[in-house]
C-alpha positions as MATLAB code, in Angstrom:
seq = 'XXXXXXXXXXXXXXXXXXXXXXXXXXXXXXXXXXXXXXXXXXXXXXXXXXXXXXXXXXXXXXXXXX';
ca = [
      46.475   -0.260   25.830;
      47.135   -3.024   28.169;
      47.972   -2.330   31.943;
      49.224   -4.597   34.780;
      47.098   -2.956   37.220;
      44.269   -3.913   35.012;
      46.095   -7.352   34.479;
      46.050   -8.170   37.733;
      42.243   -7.228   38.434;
      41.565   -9.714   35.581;
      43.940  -12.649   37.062;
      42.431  -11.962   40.350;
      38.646  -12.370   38.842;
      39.500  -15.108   37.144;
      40.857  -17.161   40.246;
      38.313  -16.134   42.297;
      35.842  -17.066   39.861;
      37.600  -20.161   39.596;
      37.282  -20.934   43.083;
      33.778  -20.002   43.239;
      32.799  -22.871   40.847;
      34.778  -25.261   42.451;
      33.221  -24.565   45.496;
      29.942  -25.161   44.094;
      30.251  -28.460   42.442;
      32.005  -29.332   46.051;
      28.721  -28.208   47.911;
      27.056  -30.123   44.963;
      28.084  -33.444   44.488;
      28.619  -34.919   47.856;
      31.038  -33.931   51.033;
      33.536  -31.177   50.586;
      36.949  -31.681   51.266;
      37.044  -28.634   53.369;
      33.896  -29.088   54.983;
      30.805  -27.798   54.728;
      31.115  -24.294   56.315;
      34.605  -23.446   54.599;
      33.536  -24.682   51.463;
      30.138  -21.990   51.959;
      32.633  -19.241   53.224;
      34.485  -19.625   50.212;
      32.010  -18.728   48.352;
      30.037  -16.413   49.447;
      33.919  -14.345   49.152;
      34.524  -15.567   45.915;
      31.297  -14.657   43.900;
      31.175  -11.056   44.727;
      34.483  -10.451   45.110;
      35.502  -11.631   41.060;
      32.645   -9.525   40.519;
      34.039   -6.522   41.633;
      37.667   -7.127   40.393;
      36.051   -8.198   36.756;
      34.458   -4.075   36.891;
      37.896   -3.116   38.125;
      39.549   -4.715   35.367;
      36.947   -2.921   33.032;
      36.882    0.636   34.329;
      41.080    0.158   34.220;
      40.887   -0.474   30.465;
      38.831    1.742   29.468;
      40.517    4.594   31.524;
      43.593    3.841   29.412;
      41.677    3.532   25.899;
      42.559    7.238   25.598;
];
């Protein structure tokens, strides 16, 4: 069974996640809009934190699988 809690850990993963990449093809190819340093801050949040919402999303499903 479907929950929003668990809904919401997967939007959140996915947008971080999201972000993430675009960070990294902006650190990539050429001079990020944001700068340099922004850009980097970005990610380094972004990466772990879709991470951790992903295994939030995860454990919330399967605690409701009952």
């Amino acid at each position: 069974m479907y929950t929003v809690k668990g809904g919401i850990f997967f939007l959140g993963s996915c947008v971080t996640a999201i972000a993430a990449v675009g960070s990294m093809f902006e650190l990539g190819y050429g001079e990020p809009d944001l700068g340099a340093m922004p850009t980097t801050i970005i990610l380094g949040l972004c990466l772990p934190l879709s991470v951790i919402l992903l295994l939030a999303a995860i454990r919330e499903g399967r605690a409701n699988q009952e």
